[in-house]
C-alpha positions as CSV (number, residue, x, y, z in Angstrom):
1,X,-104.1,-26.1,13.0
2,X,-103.1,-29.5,13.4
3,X,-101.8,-31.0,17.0
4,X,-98.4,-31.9,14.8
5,X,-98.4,-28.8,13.4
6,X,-99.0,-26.7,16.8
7,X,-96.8,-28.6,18.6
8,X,-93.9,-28.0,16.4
9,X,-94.8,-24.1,16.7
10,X,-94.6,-24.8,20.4
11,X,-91.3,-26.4,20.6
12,X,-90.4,-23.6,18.0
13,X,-90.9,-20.8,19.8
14,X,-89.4,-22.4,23.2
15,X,-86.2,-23.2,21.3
16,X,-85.8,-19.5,20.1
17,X,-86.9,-18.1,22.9
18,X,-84.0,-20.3,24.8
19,X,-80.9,-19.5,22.1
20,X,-81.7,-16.2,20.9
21,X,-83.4,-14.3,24.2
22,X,-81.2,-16.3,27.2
23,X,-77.6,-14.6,26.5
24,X,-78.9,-11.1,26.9
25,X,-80.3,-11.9,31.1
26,X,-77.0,-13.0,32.7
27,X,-78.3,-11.2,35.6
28,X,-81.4,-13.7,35.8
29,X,-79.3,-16.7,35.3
30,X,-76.6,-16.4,37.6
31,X,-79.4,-15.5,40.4
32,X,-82.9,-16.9,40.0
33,X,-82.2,-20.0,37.4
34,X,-78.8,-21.3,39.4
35,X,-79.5,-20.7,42.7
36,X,-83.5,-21.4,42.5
37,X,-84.4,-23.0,39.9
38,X,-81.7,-25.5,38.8
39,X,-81.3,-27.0,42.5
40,X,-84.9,-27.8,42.4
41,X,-84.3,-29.8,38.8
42,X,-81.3,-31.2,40.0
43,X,-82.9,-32.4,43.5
44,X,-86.2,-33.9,41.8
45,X,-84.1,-36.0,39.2
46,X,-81.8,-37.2,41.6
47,X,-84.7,-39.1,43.5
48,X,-85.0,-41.3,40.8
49,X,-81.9,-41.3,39.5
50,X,-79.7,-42.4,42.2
51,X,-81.7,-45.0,43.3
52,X,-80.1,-47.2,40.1
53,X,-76.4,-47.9,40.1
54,X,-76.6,-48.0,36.8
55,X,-76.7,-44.9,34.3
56,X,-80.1,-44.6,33.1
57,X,-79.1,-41.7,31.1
58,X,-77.1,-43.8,29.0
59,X,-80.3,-46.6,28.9
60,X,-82.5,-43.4,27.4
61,X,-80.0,-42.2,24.7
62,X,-80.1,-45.9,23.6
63,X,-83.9,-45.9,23.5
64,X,-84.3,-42.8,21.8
65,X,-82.0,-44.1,19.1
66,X,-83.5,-47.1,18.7
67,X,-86.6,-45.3,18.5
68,X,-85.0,-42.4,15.7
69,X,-84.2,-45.6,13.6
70,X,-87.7,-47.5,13.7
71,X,-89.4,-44.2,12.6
72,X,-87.1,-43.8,10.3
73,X,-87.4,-47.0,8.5
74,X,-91.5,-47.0,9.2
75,X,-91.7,-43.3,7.5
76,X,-89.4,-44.4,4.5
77,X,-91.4,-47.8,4.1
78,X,-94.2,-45.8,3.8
79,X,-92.9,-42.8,1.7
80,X,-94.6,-40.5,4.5
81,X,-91.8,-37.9,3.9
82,X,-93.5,-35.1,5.1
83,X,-94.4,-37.1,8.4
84,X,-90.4,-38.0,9.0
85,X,-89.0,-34.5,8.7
86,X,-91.9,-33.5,11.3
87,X,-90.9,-36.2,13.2
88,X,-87.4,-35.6,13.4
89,X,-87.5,-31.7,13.3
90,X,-89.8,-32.3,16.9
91,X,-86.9,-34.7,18.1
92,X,-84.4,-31.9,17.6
93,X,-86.2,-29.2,18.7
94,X,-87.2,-31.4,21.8
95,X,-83.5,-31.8,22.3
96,X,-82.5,-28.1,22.5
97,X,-85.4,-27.0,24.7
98,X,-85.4,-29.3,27.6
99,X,-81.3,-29.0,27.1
100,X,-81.6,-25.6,27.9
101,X,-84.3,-26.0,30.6
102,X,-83.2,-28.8,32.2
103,X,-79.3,-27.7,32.7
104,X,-78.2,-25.7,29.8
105,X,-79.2,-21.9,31.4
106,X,-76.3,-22.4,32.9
107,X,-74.4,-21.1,30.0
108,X,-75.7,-17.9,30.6
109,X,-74.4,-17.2,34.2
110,X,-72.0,-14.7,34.8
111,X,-68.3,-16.5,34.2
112,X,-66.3,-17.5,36.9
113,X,-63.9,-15.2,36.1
114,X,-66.5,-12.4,36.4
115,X,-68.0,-13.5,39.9
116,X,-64.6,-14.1,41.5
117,X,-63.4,-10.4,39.6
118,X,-60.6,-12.4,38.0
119,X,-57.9,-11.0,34.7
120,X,-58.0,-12.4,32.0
121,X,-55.6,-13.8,29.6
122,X,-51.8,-13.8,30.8
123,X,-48.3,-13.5,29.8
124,X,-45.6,-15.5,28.4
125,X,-43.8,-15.0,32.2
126,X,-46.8,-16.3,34.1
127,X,-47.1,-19.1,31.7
128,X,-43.7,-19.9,32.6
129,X,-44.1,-19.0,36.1
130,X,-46.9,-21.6,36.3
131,X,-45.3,-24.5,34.4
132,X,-42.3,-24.5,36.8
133,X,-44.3,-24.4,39.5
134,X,-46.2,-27.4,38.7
135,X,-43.3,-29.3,37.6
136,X,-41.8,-28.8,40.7
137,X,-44.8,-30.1,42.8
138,X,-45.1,-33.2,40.5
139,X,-41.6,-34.3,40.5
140,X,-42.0,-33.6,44.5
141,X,-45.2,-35.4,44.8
142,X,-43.8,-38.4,42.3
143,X,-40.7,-38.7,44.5
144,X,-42.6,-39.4,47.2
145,X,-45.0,-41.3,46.0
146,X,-42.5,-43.8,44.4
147,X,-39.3,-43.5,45.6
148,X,-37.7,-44.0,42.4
149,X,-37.7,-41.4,39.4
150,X,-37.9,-44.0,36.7
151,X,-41.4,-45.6,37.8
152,X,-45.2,-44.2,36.7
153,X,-47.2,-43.9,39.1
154,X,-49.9,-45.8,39.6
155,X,-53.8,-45.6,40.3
156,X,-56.2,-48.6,40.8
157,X,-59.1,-47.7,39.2
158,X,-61.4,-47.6,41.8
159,X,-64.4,-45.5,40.8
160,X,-66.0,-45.6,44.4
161,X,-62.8,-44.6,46.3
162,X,-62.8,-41.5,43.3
163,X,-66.6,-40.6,43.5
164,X,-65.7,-40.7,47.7
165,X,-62.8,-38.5,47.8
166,X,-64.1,-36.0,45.1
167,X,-67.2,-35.8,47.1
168,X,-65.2,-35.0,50.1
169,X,-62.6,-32.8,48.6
170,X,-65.7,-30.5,47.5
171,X,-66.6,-29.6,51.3
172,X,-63.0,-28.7,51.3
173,X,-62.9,-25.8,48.7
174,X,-62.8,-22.2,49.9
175,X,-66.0,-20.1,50.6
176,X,-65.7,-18.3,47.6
177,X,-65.8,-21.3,45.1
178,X,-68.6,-23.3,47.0
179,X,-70.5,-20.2,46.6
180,X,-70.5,-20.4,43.0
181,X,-71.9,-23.8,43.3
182,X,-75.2,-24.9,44.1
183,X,-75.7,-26.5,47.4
184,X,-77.3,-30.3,46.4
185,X,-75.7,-33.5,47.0
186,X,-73.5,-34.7,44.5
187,X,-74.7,-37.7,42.4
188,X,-71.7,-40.1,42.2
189,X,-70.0,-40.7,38.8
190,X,-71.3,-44.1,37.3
191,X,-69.4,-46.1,34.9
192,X,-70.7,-45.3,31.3
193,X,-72.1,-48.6,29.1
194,X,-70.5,-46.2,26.0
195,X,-67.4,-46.2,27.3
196,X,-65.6,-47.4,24.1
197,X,-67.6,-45.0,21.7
198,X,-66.9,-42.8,24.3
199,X,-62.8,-43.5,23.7
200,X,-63.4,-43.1,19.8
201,X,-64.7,-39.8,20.5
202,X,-62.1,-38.8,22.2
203,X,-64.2,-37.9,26.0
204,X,-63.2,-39.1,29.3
205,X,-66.6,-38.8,30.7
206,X,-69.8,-36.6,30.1
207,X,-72.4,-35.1,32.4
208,X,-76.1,-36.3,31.2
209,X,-78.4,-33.1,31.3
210,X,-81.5,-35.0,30.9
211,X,-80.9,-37.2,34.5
212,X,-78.1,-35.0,36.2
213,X,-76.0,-38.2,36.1
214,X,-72.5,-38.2,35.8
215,X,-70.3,-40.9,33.6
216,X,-67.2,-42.0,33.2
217,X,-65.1,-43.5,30.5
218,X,-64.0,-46.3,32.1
219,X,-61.3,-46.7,29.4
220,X,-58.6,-43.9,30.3
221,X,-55.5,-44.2,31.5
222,X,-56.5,-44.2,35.5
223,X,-54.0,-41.4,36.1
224,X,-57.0,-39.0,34.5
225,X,-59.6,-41.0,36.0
226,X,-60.1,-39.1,39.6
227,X,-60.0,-35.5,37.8
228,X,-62.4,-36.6,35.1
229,X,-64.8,-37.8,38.3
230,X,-64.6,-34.3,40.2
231,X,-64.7,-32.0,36.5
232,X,-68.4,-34.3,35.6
233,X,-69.5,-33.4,39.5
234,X,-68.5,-29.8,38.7
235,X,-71.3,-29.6,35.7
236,X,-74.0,-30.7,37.9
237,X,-73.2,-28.4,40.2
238,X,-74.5,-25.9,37.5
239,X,-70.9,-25.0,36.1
240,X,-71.8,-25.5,32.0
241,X,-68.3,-24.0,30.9
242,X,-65.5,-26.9,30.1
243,X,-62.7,-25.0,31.3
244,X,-64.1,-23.9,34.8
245,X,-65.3,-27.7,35.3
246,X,-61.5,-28.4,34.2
247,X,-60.8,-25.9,37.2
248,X,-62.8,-27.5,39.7
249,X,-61.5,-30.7,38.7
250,X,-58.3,-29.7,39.6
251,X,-58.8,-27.6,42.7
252,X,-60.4,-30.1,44.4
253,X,-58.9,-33.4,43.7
254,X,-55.5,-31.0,44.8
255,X,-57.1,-30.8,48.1
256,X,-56.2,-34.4,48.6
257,X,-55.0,-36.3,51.7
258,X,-53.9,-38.8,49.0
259,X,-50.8,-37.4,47.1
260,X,-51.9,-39.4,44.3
261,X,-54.7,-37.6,43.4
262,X,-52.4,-34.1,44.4
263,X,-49.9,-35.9,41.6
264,X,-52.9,-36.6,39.3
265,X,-53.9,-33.0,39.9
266,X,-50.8,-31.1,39.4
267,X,-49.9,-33.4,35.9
268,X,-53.4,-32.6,34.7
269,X,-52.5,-29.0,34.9
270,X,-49.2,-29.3,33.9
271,X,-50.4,-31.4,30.4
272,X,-52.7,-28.3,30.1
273,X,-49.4,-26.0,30.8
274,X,-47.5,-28.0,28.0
275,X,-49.9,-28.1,25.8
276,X,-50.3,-24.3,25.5
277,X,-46.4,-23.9,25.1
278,X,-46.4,-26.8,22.5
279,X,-48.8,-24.5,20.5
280,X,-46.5,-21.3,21.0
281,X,-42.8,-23.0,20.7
282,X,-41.8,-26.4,19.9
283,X,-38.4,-25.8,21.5
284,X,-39.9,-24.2,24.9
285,X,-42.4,-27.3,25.3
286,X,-38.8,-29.5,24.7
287,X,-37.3,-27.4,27.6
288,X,-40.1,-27.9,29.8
289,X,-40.7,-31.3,29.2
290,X,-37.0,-32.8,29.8
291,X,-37.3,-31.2,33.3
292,X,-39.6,-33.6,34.5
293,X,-38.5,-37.2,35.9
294,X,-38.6,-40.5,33.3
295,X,-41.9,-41.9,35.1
296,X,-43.6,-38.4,35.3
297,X,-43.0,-38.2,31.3
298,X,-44.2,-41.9,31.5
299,X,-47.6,-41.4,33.1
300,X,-47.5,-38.1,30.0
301,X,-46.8,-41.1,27.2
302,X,-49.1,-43.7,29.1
303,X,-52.4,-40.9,28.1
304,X,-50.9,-39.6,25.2
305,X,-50.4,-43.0,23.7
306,X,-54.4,-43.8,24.7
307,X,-55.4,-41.0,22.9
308,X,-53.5,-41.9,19.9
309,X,-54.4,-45.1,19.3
310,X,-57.9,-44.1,20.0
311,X,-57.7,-41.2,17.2
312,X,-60.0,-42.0,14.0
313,X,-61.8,-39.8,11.7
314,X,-64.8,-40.3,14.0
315,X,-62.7,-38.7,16.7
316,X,-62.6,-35.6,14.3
317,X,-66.3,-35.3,13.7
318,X,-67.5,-35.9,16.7
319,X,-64.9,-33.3,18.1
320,X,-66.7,-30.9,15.6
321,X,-69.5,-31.7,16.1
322,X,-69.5,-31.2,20.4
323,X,-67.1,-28.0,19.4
324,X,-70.1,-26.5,17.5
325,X,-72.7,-27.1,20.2
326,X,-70.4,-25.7,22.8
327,X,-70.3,-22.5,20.6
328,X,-74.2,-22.1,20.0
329,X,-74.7,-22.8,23.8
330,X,-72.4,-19.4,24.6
331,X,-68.8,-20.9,25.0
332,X,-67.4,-18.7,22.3
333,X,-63.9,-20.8,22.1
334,X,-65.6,-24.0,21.2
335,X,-63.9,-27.4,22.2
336,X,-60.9,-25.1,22.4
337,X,-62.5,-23.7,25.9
338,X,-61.4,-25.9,27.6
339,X,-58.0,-24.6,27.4
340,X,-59.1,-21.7,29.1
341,X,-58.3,-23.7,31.9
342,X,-54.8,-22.5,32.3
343,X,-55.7,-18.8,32.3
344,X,-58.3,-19.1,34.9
345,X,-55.4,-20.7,37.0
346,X,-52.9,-17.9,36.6
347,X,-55.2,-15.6,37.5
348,X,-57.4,-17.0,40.6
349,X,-53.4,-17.9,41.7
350,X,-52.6,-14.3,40.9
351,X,-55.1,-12.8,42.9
352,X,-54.9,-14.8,45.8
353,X,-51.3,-13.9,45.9
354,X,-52.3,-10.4,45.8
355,X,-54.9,-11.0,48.9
């Protein structure tokens, strides 16, 4: 058999093995491949890594594209179809093995929900229950922050001050969260050179699993910047699924001595809150919405207006696209999992109630 040839078996075999054989050992991934394995990973990329204050994760995505377009105009040139579909099936399969080796395991651990014995799903009543709440605290929070009802508020970006107070908010957290963390450093969040595609896409920020480095679209609205900093720390931390990232996002940048990150906390949950009802009842969203203060629903505009006039078809495929990987990687919802958010807030608030 041909190296080629043997090689592709290889990578075959590994890729199947990974998909197909993974899902059925949560047991084994929760314990051995989180808490042994991964940290190990994580801690042997990060020595090279953080030494660059640069993203070299984004400086290898452009390489390998460059490199995807050579081949592919050297194999076409030379009619050596054969070779290019060899060439390109080893690429992909390449991609989904060290994906899954390198980070994507993680899929397969037991939910948050599961370790912390959490419900799930809720009620129209605690959906309520919830949205009030955190209208409340942001109209508090906003009133003290600017002393006028009318104004945003506003965050200088300042993605050292964010990568700083994320990084202490996480020694903050309660036992029981930490625990479903691994224990390394956190690499800081660096400022992505894609930032613009990144916009088109529609993604604040994405966690590389090839170099444990975190990015950060640079573009958003700075309002979302210090919770996108702290969900991206949450994924190298070994937490693959969207919506419990979204949950450590907003736990610990909540944690706060700052009450502009507690604002920029609270109105990330709250857009998740409105959101949900906006998809239920157009009338109840109304209701909700004209409770909060002129600059609250200004800060709401401010992001919603980025988004919008961000919003091509690109936007669309690449949604699909990412929404389809999240599903063959075991996040069953899709890119709607990250709404999953809001129930894992009800019910870690419910049960801490109950405690």
């Amino acid at each position: 058999m041909k190296k080629t040839n043997l090689r592709l078996l290889i990578l075959l075999i590994t890729t199947l093995v990974c998909y197909y054989v993974g899902p059925r050992f949560p047991a084994f991934f929760s314990t051995n491949y989180h808490q042994k394995i991964y940290p190990s990973i994580d801690w042997l990329l990060r020595q090279f890594t953080n030494v660059f204050p640069f993203s070299i994760g984004d400086l290898l995505y452009a390489i390998v594209i460059f490199h995807i377009i050579y081949k592919t105009y050297y194999f076409v040139k030379k009619k050596a179809y054969l070779k290019y579909l060899k060439f390109i099936a080893t690429y992909v399969l390449l991609f989904f093995s060290l994906f899954q080796i390198m980070w994507g395991f993680n899929n397969y651990r037991y939910s948050l929900a599961s370790q912390l014995n959490l419900e799930q799903n809720y009620t129209e009543e605690e959906l309520n229950k919830l949205t009030e709440r955190l209208i409340n605290e942001v109209n508090r929070l906003h009133r003290e922050i600017t002393k006028d009802s009318t104004s945003k508020v506003i965050i200088e970006k300042d993605l050292q001050y964010f990568n700083q107070i994320a990084k202490e908010n996480y020694t903050k957290l309660p036992e029981k969260l930490k625990k479903t963390l691994i224990s390394n450093p956190i690499n800081k969040v660096k400022a992505s050179v894609y930032s613009p595609l990144l916009s088109y896409s529609g993604f604040s920020g994405y966690f590389n699993p090839f170099t444990h480095e975190n990015q950060i679209n640079t573009e958003i609205p700075s309002v979302g910047m210090p919770i996108t900093v702290a969900h991206e720390m949450a994924h190298q931390l070994g937490i693959s699924s969207e919506s419990e990232a979204n949950f450590f996002g907003y736990k610990v940048m909540s944690l706060s001595e700052d009450l502009r990150f507690q604002y920029a906390a609270n109105l990330y949950a709250l857009r998740y809150c409105l959101k949900e009802h906006n998809n239920k009842d157009r009338a109840i969203y109304n209701y909700w919405l004209q409770q909060l203060y002129p600059g609250v629903k200004e800060n709401i505009y401010e992001t919603d207006m980025f988004w919008k006039n961000k919003r091509t078809f690109s936007t669309f495929i690449f949604k699909h696209v990412y929404g389809r990987f999240l599903k063959i990687n075991n996040q069953s919802d899709g890119i709607r999992s990250y709404n999953r958010f809001v129930d894992l807030l009800i019910n870690y608030d419910k049960k801490n109630q109950e405690n």
